[in-house]
Jmol script that loads the backbone (N, CA, C; Angstrom):
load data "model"
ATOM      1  N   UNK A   1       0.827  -1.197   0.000  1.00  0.00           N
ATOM      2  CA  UNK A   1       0.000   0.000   0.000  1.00  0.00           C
ATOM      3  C   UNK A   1       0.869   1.258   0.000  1.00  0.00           C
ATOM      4  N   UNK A   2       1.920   1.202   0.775  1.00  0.00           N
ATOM      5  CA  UNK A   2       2.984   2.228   0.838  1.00  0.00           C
ATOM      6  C   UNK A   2       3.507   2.627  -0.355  1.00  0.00           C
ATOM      7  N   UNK A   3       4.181   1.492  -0.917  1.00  0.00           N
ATOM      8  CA  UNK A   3       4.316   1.683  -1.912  1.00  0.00           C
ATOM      9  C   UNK A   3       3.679   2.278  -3.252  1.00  0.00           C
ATOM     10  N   UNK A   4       2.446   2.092  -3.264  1.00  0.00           N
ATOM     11  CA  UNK A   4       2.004   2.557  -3.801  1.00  0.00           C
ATOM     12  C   UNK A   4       1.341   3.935  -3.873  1.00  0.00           C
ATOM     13  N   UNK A   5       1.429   4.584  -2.819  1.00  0.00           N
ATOM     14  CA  UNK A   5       1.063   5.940  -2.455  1.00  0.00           C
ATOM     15  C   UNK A   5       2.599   6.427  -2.935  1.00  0.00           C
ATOM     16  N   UNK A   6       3.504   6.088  -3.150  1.00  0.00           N
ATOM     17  CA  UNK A   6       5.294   6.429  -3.380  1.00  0.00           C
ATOM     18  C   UNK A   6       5.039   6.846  -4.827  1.00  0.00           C
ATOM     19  N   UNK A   7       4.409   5.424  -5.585  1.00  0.00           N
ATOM     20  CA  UNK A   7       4.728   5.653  -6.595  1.00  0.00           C
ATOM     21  C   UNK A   7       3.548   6.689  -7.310  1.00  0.00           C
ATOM     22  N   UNK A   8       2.582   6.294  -6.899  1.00  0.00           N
ATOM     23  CA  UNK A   8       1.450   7.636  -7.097  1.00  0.00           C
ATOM     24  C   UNK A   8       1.602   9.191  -7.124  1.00  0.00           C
ATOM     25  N   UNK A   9       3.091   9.186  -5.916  1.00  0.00           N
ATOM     26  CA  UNK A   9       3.275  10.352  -5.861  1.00  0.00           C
ATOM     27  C   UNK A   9       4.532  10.931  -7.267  1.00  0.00           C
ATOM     28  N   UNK A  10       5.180   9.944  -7.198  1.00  0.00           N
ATOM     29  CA  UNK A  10       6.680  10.334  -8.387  1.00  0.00           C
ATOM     30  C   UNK A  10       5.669  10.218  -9.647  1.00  0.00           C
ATOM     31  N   UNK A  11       4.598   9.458  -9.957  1.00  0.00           N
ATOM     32  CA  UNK A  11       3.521  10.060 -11.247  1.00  0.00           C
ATOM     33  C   UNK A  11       2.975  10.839 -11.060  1.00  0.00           C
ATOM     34  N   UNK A  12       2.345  11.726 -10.516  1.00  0.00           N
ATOM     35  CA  UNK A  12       1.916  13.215 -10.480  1.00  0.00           C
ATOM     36  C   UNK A  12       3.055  13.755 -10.376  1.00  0.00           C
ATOM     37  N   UNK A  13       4.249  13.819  -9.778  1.00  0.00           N
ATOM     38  CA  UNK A  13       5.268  14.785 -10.340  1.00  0.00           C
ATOM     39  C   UNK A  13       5.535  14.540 -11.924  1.00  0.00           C
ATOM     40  N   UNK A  14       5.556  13.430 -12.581  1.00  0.00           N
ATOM     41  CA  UNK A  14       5.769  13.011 -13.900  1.00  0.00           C
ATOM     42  C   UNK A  14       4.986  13.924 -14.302  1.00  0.00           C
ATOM     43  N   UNK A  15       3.700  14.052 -14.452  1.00  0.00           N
ATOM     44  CA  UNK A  15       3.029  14.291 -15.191  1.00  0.00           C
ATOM     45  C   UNK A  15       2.519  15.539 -15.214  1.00  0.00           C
ATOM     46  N   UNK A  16       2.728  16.253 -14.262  1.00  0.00           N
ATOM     47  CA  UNK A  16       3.171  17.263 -13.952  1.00  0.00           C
ATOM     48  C   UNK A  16       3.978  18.074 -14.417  1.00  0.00           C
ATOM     49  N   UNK A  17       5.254  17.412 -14.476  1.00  0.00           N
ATOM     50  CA  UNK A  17       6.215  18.310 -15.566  1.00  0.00           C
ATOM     51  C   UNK A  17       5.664  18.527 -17.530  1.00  0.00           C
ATOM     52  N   UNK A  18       5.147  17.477 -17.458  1.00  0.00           N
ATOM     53  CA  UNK A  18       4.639  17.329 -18.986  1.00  0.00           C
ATOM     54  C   UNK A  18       3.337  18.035 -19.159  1.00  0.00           C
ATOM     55  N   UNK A  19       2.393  17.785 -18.135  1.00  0.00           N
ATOM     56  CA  UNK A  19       1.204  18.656 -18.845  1.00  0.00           C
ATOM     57  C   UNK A  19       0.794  20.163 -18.276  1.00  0.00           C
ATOM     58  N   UNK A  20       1.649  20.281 -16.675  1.00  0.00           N
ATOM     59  CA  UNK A  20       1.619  21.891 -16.350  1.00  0.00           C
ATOM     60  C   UNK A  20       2.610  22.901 -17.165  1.00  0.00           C
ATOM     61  N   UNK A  21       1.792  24.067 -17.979  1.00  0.00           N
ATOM     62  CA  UNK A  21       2.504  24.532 -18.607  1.00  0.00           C
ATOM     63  C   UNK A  21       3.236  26.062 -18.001  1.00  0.00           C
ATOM     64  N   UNK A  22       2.936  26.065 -16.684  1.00  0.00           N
ATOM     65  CA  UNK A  22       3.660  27.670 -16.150  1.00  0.00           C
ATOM     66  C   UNK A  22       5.059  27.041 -15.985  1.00  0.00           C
ATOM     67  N   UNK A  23       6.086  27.830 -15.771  1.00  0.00           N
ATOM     68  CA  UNK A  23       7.251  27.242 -15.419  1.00  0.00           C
ATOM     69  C   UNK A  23       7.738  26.764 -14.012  1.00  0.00           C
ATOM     70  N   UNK A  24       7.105  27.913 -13.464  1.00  0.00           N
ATOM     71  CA  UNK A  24       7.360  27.313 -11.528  1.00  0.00           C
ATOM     72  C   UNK A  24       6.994  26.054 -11.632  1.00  0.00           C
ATOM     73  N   UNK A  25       5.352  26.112 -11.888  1.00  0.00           N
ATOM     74  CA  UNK A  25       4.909  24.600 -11.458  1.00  0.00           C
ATOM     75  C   UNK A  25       5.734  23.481 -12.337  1.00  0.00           C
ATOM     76  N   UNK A  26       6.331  23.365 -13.044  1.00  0.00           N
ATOM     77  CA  UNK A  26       7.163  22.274 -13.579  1.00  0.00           C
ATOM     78  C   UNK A  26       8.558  21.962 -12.660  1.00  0.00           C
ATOM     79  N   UNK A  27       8.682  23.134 -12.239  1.00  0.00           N
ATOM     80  CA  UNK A  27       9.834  22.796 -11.279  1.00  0.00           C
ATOM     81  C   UNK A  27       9.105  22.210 -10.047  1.00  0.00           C
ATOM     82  N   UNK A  28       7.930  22.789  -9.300  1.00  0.00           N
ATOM     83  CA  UNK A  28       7.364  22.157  -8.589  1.00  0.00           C
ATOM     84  C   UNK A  28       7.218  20.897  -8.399  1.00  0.00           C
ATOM     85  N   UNK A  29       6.681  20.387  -9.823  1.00  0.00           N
ATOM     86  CA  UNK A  29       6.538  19.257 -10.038  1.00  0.00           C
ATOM     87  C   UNK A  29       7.428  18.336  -9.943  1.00  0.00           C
ATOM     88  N   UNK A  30       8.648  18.927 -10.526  1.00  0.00           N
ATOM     89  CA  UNK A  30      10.273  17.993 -11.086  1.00  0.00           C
ATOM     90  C   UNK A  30      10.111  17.840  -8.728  1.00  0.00           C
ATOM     91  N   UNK A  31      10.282  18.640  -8.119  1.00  0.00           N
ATOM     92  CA  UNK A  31      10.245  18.271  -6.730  1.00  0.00           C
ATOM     93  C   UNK A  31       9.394  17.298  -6.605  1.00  0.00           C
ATOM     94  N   UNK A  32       8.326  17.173  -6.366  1.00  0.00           N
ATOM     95  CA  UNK A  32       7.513  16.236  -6.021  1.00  0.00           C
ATOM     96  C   UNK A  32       7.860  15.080  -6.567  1.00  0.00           C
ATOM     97  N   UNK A  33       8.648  14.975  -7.751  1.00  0.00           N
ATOM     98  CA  UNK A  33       8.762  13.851  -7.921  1.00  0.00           C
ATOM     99  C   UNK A  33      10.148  13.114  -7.701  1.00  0.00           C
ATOM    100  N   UNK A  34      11.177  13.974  -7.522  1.00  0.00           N
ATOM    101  CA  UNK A  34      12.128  13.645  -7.265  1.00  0.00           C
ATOM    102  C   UNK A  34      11.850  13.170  -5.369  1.00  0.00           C
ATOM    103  N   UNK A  35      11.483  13.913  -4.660  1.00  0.00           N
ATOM    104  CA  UNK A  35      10.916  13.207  -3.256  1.00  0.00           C
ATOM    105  C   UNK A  35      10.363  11.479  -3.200  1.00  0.00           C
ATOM    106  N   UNK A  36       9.445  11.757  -4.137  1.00  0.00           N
ATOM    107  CA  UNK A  36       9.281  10.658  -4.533  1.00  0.00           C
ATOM    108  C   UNK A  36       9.710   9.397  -4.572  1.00  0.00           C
ATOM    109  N   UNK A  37      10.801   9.576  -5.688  1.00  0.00           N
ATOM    110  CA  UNK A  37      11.978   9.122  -5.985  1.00  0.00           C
ATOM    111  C   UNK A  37      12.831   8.581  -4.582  1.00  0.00           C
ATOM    112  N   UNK A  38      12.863   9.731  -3.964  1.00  0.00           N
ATOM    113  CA  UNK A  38      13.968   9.339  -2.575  1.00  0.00           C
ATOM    114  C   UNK A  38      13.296   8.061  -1.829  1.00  0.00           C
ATOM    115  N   UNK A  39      11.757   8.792  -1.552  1.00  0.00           N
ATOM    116  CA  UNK A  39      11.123   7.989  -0.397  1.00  0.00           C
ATOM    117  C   UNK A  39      10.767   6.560  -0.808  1.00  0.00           C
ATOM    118  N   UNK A  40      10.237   6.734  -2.255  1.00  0.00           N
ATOM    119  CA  UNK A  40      10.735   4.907  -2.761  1.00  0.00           C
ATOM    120  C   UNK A  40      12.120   4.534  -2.414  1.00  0.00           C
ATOM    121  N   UNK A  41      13.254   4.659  -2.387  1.00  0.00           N
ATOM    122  CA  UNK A  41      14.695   4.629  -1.974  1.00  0.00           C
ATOM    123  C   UNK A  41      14.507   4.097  -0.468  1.00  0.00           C
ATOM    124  N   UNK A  42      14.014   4.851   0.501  1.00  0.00           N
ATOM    125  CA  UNK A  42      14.186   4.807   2.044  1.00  0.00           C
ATOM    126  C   UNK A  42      13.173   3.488   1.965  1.00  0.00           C
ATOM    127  N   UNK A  43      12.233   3.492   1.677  1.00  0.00           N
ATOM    128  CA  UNK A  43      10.799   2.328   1.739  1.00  0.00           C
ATOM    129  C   UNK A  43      11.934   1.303   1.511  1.00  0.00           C
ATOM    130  N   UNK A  44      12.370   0.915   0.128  1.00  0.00           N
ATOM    131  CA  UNK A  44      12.982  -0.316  -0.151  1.00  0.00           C
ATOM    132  C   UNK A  44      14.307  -0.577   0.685  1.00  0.00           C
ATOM    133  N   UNK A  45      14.715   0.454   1.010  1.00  0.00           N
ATOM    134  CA  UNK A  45      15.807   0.120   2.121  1.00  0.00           C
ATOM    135  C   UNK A  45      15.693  -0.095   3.634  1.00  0.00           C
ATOM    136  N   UNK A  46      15.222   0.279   4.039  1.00  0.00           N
ATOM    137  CA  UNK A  46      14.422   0.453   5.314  1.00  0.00           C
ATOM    138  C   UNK A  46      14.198  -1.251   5.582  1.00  0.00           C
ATOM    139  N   UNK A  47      14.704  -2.237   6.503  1.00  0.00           N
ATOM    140  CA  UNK A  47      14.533  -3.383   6.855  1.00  0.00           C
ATOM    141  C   UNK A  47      13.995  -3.321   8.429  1.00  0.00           C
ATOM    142  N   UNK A  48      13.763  -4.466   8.825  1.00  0.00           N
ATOM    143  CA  UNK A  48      13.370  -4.311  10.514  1.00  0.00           C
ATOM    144  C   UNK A  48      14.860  -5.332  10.530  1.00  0.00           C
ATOM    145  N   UNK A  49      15.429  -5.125  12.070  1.00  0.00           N
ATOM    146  CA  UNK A  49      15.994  -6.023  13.326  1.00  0.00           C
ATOM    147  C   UNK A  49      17.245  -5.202  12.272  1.00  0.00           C
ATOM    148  N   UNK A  50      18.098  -4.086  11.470  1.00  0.00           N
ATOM    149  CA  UNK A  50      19.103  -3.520  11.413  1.00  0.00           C
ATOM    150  C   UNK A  50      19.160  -2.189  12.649  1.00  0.00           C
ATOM    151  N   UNK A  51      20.406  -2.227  13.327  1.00  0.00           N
ATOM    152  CA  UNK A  51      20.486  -1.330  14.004  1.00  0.00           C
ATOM    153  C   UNK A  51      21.462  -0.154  13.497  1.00  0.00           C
ATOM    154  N   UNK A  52      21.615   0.992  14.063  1.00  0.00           N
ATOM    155  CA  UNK A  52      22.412   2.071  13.440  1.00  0.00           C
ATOM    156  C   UNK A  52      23.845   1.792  13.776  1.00  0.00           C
ATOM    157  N   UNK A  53      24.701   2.008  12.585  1.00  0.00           N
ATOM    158  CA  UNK A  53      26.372   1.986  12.320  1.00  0.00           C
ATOM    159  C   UNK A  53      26.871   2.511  13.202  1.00  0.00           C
ATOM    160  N   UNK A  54      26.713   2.171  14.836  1.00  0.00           N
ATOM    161  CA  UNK A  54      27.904   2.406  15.917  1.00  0.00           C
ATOM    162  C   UNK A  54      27.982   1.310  16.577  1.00  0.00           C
ATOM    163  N   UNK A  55      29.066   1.123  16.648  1.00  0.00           N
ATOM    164  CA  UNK A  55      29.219   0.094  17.109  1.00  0.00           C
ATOM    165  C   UNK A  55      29.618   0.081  18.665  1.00  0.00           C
ATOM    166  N   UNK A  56      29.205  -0.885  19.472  1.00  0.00           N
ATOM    167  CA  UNK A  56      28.960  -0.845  21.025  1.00  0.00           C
ATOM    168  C   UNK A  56      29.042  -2.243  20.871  1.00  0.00           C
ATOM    169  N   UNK A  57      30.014  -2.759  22.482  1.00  0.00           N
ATOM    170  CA  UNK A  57      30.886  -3.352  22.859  1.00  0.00           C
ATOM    171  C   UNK A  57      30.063  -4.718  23.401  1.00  0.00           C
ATOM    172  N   UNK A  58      28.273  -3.947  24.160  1.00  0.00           N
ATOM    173  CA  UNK A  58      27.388  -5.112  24.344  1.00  0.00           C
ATOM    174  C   UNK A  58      26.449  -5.935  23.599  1.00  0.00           C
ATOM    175  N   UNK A  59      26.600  -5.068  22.411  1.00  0.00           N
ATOM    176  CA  UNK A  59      26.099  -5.613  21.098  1.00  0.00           C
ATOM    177  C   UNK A  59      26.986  -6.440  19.974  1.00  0.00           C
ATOM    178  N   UNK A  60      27.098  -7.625  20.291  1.00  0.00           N
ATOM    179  CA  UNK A  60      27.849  -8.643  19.487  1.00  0.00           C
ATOM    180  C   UNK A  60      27.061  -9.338  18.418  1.00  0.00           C
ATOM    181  N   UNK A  61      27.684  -9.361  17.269  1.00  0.00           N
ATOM    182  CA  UNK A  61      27.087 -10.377  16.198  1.00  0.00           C
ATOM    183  C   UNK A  61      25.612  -9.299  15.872  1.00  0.00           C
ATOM    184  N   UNK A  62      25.606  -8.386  15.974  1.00  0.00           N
ATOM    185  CA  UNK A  62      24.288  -8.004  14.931  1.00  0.00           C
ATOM    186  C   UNK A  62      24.153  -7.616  13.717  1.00  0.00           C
ATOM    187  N   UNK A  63      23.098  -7.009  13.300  1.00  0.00           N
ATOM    188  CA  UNK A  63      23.511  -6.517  11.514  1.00  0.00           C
ATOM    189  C   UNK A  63      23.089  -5.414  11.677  1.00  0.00           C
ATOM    190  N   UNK A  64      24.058  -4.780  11.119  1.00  0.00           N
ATOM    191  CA  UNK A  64      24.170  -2.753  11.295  1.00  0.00           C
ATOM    192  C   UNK A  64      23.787  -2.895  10.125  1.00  0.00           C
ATOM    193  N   UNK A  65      23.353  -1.714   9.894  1.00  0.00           N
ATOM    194  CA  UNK A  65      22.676  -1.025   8.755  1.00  0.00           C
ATOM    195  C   UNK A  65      23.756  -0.374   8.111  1.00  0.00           C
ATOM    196  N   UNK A  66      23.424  -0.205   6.331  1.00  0.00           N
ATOM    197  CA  UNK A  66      24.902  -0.085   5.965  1.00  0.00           C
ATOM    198  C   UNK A  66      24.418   1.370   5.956  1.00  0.00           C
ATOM    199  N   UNK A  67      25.625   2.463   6.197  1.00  0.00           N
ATOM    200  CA  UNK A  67      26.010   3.698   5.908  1.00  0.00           C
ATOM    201  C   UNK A  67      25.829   4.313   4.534  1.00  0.00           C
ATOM    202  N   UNK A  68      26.222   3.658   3.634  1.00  0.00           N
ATOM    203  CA  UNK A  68      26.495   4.474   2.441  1.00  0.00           C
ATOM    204  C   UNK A  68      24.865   4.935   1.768  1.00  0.00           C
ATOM    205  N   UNK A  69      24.053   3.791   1.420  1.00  0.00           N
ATOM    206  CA  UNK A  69      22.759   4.246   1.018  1.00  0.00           C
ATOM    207  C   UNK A  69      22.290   5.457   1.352  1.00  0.00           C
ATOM    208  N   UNK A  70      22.799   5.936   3.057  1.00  0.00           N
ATOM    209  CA  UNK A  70      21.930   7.095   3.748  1.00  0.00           C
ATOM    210  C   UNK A  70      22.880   8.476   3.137  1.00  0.00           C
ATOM    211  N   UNK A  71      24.100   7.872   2.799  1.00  0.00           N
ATOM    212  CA  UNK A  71      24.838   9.054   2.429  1.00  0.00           C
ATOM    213  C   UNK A  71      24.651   9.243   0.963  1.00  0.00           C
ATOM    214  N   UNK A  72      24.145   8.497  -0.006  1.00  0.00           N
ATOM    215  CA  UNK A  72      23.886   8.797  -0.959  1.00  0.00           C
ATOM    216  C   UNK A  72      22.587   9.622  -1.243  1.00  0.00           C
ATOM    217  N   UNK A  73      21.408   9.108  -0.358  1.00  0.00           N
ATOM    218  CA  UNK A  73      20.321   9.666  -0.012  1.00  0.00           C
ATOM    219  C   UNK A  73      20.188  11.136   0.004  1.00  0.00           C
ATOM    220  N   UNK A  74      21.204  11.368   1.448  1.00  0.00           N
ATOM    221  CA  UNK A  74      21.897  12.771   2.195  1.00  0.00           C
ATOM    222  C   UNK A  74      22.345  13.738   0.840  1.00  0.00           C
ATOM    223  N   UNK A  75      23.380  13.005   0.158  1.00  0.00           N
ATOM    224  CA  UNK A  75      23.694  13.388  -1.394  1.00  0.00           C
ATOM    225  C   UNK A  75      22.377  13.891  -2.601  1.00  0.00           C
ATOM    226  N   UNK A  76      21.977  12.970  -2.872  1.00  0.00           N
ATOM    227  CA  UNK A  76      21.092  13.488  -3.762  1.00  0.00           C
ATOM    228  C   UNK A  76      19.867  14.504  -3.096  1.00  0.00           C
ATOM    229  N   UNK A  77      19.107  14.446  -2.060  1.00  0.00           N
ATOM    230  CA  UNK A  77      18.348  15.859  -1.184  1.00  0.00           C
ATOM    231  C   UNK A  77      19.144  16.981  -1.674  1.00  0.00           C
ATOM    232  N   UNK A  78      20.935  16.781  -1.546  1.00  0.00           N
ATOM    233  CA  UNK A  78      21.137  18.153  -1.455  1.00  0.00           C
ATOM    234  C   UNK A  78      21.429  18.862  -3.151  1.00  0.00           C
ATOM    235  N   UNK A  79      21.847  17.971  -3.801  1.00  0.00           N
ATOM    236  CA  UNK A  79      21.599  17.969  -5.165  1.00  0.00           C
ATOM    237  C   UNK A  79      20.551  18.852  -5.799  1.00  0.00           C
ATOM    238  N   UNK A  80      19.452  18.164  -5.459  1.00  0.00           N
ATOM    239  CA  UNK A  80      18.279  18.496  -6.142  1.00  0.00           C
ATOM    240  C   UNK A  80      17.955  19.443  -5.260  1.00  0.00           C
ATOM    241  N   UNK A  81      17.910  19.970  -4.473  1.00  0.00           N
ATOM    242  CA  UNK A  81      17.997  21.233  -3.634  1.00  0.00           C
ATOM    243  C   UNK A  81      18.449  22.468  -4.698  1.00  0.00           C
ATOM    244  N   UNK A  82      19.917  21.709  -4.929  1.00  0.00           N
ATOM    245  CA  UNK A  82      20.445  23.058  -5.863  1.00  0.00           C
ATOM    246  C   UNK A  82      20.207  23.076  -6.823  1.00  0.00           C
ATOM    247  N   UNK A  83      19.487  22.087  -7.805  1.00  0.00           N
ATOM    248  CA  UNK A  83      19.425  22.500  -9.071  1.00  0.00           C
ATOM    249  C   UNK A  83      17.619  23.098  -8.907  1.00  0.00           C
ATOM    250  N   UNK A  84      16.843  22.889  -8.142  1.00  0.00           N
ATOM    251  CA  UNK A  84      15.858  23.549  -7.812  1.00  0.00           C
ATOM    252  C   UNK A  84      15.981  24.946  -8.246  1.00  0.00           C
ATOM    253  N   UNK A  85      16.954  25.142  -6.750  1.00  0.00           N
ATOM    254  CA  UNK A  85      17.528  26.536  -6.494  1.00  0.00           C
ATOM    255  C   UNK A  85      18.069  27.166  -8.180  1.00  0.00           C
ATOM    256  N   UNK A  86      18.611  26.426  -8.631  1.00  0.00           N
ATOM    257  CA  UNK A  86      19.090  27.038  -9.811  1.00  0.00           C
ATOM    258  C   UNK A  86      18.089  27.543 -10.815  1.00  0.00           C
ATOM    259  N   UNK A  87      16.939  26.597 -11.279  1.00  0.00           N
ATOM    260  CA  UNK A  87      15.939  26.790 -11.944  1.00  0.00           C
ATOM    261  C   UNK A  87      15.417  27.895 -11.672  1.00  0.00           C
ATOM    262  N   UNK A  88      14.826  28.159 -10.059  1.00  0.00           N
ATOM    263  CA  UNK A  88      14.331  28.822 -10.037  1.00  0.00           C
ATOM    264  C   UNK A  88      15.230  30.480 -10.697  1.00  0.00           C
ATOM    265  N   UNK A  89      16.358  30.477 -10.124  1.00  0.00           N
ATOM    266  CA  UNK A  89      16.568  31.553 -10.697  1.00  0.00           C
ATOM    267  C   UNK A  89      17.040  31.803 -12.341  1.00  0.00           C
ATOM    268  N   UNK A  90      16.746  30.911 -12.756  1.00  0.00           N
ATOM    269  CA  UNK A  90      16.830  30.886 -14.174  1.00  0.00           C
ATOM    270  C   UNK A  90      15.415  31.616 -14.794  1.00  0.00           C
ATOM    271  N   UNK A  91      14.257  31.025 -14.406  1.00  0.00           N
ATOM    272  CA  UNK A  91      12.879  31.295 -14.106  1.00  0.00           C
ATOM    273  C   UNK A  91      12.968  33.165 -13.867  1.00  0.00           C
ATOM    274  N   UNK A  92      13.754  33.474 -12.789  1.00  0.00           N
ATOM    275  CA  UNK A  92      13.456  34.633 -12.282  1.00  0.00           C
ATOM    276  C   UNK A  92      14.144  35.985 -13.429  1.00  0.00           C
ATOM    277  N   UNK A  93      15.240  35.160 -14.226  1.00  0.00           N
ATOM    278  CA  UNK A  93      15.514  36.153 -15.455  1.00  0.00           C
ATOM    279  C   UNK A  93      14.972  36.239 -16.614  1.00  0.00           C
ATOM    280  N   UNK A  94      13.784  34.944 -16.490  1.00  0.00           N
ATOM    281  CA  UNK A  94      13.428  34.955 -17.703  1.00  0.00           C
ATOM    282  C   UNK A  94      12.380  35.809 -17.614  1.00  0.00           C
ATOM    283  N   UNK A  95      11.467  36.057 -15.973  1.00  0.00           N
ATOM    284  CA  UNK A  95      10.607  36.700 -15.931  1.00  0.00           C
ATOM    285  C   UNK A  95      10.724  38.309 -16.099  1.00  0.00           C
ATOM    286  N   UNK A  96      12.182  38.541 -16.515  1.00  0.00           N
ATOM    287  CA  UNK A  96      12.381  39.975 -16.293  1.00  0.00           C
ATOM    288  C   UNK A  96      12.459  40.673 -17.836  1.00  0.00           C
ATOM    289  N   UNK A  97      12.219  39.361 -18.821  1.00  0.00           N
ATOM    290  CA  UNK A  97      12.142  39.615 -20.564  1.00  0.00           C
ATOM    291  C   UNK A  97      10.429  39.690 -20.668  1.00  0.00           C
ATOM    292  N   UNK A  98       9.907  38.339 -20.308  1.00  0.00           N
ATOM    293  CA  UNK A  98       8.490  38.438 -19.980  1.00  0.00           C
ATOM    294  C   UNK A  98       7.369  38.068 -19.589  1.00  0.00           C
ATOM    295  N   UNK A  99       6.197  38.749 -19.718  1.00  0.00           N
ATOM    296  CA  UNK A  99       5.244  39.198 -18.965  1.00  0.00           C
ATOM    297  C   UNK A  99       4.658  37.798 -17.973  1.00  0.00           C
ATOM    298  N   UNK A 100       5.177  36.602 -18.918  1.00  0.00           N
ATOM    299  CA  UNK A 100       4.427  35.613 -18.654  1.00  0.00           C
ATOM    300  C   UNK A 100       5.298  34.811 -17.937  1.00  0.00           C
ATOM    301  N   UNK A 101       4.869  33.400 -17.196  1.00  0.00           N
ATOM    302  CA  UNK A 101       5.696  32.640 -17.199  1.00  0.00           C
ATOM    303  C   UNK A 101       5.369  30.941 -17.721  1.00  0.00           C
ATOM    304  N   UNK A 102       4.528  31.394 -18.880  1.00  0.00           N
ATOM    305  CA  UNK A 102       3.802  30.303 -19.700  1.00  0.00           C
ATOM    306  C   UNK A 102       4.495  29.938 -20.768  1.00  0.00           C
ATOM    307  N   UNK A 103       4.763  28.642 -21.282  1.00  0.00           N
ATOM    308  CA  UNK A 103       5.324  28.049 -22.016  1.00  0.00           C
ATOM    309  C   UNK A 103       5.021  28.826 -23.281  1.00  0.00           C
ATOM    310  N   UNK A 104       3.879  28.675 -23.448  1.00  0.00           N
ATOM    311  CA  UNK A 104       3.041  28.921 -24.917  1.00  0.00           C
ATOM    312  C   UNK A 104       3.626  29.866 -25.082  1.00  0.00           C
ATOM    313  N   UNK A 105       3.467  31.665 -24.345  1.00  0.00           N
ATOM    314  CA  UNK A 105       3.472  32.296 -24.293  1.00  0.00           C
ATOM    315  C   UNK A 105       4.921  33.015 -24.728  1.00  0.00           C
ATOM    316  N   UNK A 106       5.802  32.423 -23.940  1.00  0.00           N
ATOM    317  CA  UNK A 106       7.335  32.608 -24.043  1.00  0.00           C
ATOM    318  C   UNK A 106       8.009  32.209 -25.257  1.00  0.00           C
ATOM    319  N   UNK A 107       7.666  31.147 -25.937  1.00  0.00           N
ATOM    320  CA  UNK A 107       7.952  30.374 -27.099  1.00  0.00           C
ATOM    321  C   UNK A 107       7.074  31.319 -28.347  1.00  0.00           C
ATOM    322  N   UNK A 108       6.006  31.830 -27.904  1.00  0.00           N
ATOM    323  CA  UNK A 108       5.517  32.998 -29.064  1.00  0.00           C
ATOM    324  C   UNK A 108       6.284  34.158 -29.029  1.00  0.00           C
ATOM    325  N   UNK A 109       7.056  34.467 -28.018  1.00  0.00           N
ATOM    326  CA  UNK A 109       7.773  35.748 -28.309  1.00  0.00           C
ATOM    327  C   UNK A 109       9.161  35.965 -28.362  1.00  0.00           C
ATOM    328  N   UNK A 110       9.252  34.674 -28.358  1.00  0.00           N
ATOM    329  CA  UNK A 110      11.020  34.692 -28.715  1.00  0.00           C
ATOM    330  C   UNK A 110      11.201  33.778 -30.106  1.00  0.00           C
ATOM    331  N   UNK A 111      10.015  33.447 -30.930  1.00  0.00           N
ATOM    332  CA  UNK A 111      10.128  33.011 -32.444  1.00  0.00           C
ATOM    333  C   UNK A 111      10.309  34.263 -33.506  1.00  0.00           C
ATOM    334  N   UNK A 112      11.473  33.602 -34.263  1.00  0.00           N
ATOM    335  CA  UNK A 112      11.650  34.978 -35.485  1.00  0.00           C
ATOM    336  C   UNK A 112      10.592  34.665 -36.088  1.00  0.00           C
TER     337      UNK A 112
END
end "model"
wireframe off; spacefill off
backbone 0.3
color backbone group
């Protein structure tokens, strides 16, 4: 069921980017679905009876949870953080040519 609310969510960001035509909301969208993306990541990784990567002296023979997945995780959040960040201000110069911030609109006034 989880899963499937995951993936429900990374298709409305899909589809989202393709059929919202303002520009914010496509970046909006590209978020929602990249979250998405992550939290399918954590779901499929996420096991029961792993404990966290420190190791302690009364805890013998268990299975730690591996490190790297969470740092890749940690990695890509901050990634897509910045290219967010970037869009948006890409967005914010384009709004300063014009009026709109509609696909249609923008593509009619920058055709020779």
């Amino acid at each position: 069921m989880l899963e499937a609310l995951v993936f429900a969510t990374v298709l409305c960001g899909f589809f989202g980017i393709i059929f919202k035509k303002n520009l914010v909301m496509k970046i909006v969208s590209m978020d929602v679905m990249s979250t998405g993306v992550i939290a399918y990541y954590v779901l499929i990784a996420s096991r029961n009876g792993l404990f966290t990567p420190i190791f302690d002296k009364a805890k013998n023979n268990v299975a730690y949870a591996d490190p790297v997945p969470q740092a890749v995780i940690l990695t890509a959040i901050v990634i897509g953080f910045s290219i967010q960040a970037l869009m948006l201000v890409g967005v914010m110069k384009l709004a300063r040519d014009n009026p709109t911030l509609e696909t249609n609109e923008i593509e009619k006034n920058n055709t020779p």
